[in-house]
C-alpha positions in Angstrom: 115.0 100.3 91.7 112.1 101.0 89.0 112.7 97.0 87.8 112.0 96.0 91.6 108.9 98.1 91.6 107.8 96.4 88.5 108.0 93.0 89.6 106.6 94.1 92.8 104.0 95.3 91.2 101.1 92.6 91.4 102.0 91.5 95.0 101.9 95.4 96.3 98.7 95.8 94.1 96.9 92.8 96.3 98.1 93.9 99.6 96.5 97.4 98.7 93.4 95.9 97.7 93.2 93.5 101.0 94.2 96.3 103.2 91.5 98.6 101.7 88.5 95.8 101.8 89.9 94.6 105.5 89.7 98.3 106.7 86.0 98.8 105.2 85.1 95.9 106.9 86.1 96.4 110.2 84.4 100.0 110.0 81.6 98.9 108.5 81.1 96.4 111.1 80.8 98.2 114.0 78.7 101.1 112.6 76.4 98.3 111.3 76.5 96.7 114.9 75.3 100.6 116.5 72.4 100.6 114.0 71.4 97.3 114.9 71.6 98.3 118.5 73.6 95.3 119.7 75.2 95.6 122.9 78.2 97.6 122.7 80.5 95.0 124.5 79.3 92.6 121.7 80.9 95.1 119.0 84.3 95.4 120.8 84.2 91.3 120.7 84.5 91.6 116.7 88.0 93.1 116.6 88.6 91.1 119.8 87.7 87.8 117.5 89.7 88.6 114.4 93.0 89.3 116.7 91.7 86.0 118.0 91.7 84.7 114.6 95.2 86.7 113.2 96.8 85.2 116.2 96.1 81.2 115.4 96.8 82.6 111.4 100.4 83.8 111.9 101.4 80.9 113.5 99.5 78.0 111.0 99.6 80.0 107.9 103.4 78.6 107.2 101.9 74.8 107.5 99.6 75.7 105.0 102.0 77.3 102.5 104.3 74.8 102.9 102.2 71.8 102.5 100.5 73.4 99.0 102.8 76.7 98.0 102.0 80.2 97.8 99.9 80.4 95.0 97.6 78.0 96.2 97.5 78.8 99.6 96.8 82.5 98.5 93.9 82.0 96.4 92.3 79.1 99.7 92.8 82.0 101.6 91.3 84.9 99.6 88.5 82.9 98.8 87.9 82.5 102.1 88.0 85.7 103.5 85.8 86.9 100.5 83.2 84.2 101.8 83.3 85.3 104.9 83.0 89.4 104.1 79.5 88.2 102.6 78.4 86.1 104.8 77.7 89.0 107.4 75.3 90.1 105.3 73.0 86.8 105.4 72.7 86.4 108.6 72.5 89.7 110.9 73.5 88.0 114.7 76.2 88.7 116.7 77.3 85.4 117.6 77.7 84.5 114.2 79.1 87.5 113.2 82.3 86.9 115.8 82.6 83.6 114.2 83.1 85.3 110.9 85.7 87.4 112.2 87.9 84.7 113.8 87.6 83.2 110.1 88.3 86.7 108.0 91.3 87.1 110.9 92.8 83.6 110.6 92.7 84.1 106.6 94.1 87.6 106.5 97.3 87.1 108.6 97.9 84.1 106.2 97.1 86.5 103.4 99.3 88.8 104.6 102.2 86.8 105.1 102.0 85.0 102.2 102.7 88.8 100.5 105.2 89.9 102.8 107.2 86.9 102.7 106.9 86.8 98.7 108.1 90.9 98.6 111.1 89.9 100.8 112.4 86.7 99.0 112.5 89.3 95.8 114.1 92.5 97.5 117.9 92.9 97.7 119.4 94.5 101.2 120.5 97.4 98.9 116.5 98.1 98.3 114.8 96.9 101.4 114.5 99.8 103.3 112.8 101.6 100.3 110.5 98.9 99.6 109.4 98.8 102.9 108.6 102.6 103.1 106.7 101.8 100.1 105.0 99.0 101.6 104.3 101.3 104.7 102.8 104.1 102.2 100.4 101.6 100.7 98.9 100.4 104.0 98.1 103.9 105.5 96.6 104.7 101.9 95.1 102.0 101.0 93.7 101.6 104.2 92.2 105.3 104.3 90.3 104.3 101.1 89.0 101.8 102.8 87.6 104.4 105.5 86.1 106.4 102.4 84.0 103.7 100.8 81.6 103.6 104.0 80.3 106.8 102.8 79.1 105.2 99.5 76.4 103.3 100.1 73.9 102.4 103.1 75.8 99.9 105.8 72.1 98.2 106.2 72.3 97.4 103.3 73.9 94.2 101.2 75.9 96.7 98.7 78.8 97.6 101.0 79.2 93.7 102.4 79.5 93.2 98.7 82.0 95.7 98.0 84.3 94.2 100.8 83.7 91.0 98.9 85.0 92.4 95.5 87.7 94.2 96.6 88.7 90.8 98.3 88.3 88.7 95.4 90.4 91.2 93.1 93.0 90.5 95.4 93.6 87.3 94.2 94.2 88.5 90.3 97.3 89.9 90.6 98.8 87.2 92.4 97.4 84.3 89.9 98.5 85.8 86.9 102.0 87.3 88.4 104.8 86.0 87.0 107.2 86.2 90.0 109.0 83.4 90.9 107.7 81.5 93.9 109.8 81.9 97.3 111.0 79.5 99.4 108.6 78.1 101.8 107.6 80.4 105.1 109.6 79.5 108.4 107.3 79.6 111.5 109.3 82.2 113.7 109.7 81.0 117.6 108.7 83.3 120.3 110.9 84.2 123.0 108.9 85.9 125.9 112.1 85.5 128.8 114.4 87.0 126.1 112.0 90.0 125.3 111.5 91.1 129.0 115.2 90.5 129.7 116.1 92.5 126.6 113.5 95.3 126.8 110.6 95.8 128.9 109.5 99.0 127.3 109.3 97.6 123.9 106.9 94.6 125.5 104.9 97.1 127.5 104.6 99.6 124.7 103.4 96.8 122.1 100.8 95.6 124.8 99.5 99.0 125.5 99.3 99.8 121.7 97.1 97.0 121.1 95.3 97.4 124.3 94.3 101.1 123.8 94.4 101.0 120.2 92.4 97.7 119.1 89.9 99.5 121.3 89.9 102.3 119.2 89.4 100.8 115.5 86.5 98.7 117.0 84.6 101.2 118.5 86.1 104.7 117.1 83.1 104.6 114.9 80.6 103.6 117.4 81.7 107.0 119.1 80.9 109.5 116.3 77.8 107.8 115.9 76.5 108.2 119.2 77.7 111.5 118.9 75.1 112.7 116.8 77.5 112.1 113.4 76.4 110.2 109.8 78.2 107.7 108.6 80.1 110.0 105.9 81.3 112.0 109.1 82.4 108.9 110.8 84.1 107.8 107.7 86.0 111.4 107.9 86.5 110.8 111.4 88.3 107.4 110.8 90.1 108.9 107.6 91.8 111.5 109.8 93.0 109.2 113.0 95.0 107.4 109.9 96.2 111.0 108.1 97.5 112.1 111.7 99.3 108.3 112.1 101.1 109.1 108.6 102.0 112.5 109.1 103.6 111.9 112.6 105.9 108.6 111.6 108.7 110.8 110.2 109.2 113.5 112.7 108.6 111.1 115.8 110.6 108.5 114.2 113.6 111.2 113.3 113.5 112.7 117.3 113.6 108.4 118.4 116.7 108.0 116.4 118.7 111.6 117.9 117.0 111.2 121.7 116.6 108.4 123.7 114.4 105.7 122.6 112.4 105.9 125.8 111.5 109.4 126.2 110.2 110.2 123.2 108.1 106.9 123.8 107.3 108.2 126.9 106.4 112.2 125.5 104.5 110.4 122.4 102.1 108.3 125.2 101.6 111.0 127.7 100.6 113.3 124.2 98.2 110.7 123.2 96.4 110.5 126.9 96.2 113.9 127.0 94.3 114.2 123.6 92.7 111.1 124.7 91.0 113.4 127.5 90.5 115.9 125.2 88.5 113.4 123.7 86.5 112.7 126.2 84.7 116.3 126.0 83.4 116.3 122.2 79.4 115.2 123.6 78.5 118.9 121.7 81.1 119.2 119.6 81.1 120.6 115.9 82.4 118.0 113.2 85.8 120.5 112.4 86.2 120.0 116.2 85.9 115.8 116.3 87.7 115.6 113.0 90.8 118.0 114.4 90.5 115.6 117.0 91.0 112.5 115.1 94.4 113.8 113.1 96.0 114.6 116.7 94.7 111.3 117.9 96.8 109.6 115.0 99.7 111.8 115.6 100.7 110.6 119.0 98.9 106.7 118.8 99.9 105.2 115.6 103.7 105.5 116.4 103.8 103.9 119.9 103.9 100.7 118.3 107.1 101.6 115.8 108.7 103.1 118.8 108.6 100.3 120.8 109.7 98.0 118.3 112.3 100.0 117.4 113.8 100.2 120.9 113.3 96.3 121.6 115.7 96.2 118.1 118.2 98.7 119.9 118.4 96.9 122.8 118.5 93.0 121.0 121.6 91.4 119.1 121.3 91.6 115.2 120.6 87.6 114.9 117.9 88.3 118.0 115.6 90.7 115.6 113.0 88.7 113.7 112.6 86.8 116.7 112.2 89.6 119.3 109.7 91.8 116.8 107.7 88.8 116.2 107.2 88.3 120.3 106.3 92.2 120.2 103.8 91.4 117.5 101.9 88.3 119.5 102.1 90.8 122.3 100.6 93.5 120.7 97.8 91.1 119.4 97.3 89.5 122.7 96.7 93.3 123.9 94.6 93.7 120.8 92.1 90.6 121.9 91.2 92.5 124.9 91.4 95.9 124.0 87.8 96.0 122.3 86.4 94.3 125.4 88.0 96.3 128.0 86.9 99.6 126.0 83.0 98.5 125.3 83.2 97.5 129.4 84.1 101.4 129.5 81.5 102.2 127.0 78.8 100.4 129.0 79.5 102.4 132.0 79.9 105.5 131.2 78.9 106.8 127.7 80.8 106.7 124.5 83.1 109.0 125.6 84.6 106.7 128.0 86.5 105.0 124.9 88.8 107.6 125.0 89.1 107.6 129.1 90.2 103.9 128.3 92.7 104.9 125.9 94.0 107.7 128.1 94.4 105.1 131.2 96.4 103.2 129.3 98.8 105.5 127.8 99.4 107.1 130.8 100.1 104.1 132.6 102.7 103.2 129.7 104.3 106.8 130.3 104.7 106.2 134.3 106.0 102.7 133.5 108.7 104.3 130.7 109.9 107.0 133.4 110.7 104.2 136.0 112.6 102.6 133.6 114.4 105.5 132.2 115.5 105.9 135.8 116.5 102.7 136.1 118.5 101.9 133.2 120.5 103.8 131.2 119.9 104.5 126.9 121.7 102.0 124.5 125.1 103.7 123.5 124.2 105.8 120.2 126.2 103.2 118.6 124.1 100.2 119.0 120.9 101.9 118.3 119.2 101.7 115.1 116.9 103.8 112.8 113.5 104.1 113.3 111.3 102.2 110.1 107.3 102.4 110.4 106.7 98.8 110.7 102.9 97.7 109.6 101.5 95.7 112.0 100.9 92.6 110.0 102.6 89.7 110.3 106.1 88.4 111.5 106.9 87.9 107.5 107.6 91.9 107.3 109.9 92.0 109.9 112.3 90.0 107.3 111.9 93.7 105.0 113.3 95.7 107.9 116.7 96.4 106.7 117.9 96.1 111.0 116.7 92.4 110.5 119.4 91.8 107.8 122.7 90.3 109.1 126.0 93.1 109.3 128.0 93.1 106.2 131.7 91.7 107.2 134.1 94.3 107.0 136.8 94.9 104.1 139.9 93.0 104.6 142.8 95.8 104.6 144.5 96.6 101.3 148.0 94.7 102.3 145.3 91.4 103.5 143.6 91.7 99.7 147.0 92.3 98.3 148.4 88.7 99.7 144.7 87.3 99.1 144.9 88.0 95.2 148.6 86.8 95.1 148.4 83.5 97.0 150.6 82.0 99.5 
């Protein structure tokens, strides 16, 4: 296992380091946006333009690769995305800051899936699942450190648009100097939208809703704290904890998913996250202990929605169905994640900051009444055909192929008397 690591080493090295700059980014973004005072549905439109942007990457990011390989495609793409981090800093207008983000989204998916893909092709089935927790581990950290670095320097200032730069550019070291093998080229992955809502309407309607409430959430979570009186080190805390509360829930929630049925713990997990949603909603006077206690049982209950789902959309699909089902749950849940920001600064503009969270809150609990219905309806998978739960990043279809339920069955052991005539010939 230790040799895997090792010559995992550079690639999990450069997804840190682009997690970590892609997370300060976004973050530093939208609190630069509030201090500019540009209209709060223009601020939702940046996360809404890099979905738009990850969307278009996921899908022409395996043209690329294959027309010019991975090593080349990788450093195109970091160098573009690097660009793009410091470009915001020239020019301080919304229009062309949306741009930008359809750009630093198109580049990251590819980014992304260039690393996900290369980690898979040098995993063994005996390995994936650790390698993937790993992987999983990295994110969450790497993207809390990304949440930390707002509080070092001035967002109106060039420094931090800089430091999104750098970390970007480092990212391409490790993969220019590794010396992995390449993998094969990446297979696009079709979608299959009539198979999905056959197969599982929960898992469709739980990836929708989790980009539709959370997508809200990451583009204007920090617009919130600041217009509740917080400095940018408190939103940085603020953002920090959402991500703490999303680590420390995926093992419990994930361990009751895999001994209940798929569906009501769904269900228990979104009604939990409108409540605290609503809770929320009342933090106008709020001490920061109060907003950051807040934040950890925000993550709790809405960073797993998004595993669950996929996880019952795998209990419900054939083995050879997987990679194709999660990667429809993934368009879906960045199709949600498009109008998510929008739909939550529309709430914004009406009613206050606070009304984020009333979006949120609408959404989960419509995702609860719709899970209830179909519990009714339709009985759980038999607790054969179910799968574990894994914490599945939302990245790119390429990390669906590290998910050990992806991987084909092993065939079964002949009997001992069917080896016995095997080894002795007709």
């Amino acid at each position: 296992m230790s040799q895997t690591f090792r010559a995992l080493s550079a690639l999990l090295l450069s997804a840190a380091l682009l997690i970590s700059g892609n997370g300060l980014q976004a973050t530093l973004l939208s609190v630069r946006g509030e201090l500019e005072q540009f209209p709060v549905a223009l601020i939702g439109f940046f996360m809404s333009a890099y979905y738009v942007g990850f969307i278009v990457g996921c899908r022409v990011a395996p043209v690329i690769v294959r027309r010019v390989g991975h090593i080349r495609a990788f450093t195109a793409l970091a160098s573009v995305a690097s660009a793009a981090a410091l470009a915001h800093a020239l020019a301080v207008e919304a229009v062309f800051w949306i741009f930008l983000r359809v750009v630093s989204g198109f580049a990251l998916a590819g980014l992304y899936m260039i690393i996900e893909s290369w980690i898979n092709e040098t995993v063994s089935n005996q390995t994936r699942g650790r390698v993937l927790s790993v992987y999983r581990i990295i994110d969450l950290t790497a993207l809390t450190a990304g949440q930390a670095l707002l509080a070092v320097g001035d967002p109106q200032s060039f420094a931090l648009f800089a430091v999104v730069s750098i970390i970007i550019s480092f990212a391409l070291v490790p993969v220019a100097l590794t010396t992995a093998i390449a993998p094969k080229p990446i297979d696009a992955v079709d979608l299959d939208f009539s198979n999905l809502f056959r197969t599982s309407p929960v898992a469709a309607a739980g990836c929708f809703a989790a980009g539709l409430a959370n997508s809200a959430f990451w583009a204007l979570g920090p617009v919130y704290a600041q217009r509740l009186g917080f400095e940018i080190a408190a939103v940085a805390g603020f953002m920090s904890a959402v991500i703490i509360g999303g680590a420390l829930s995926q093992w419990p929630v994930g361990l009751a998913s895999d001994r209940l049925d798929r569906r009501i713990v769904l269900a228990a997990t979104a009604a939990a996250c409108a409540l605290t949603s609503l809770f929320m909603t009342q933090l106008a006077t709020a001490p920061l202990w109060m907003l950051v206690a807040g934040g950890v049982g925000f993550g709790v209950f809405a960073l797993p929605v998004y595993g669950l789902a996929i996880a019952h959309g795998n209990d419900r699909a054939e083995r050879k169905e997987y990679v194709s089902l999660n990667a429809t749950l993934l368009f879906l849940f960045g199709s949600g994640a498009v109008m998510g920001p929008a739909l939550g600064s529309l709430a914004v503009t009406l009613g206050g900051a606070p009304f984020l969270f009333l979006h949120i809150a609408v959404v989960y609990a419509a995702l609860t009444g719709f899970s209830i219905v179909r519990i009714v309806q339709r009985g759980a998978p038999a607790p054969e055909d179910r799968e574990d739960f894994a914490a599945v990043p939302r990245s790119t279809p390429a990390v669906f192929d590290l998910d050990p339920r992806t991987q084909p069955a092993a065939a079964a052991p002949a009997p001992a008397q069917e080896r016995e005539k095997e080894t002795q010939g007709p």
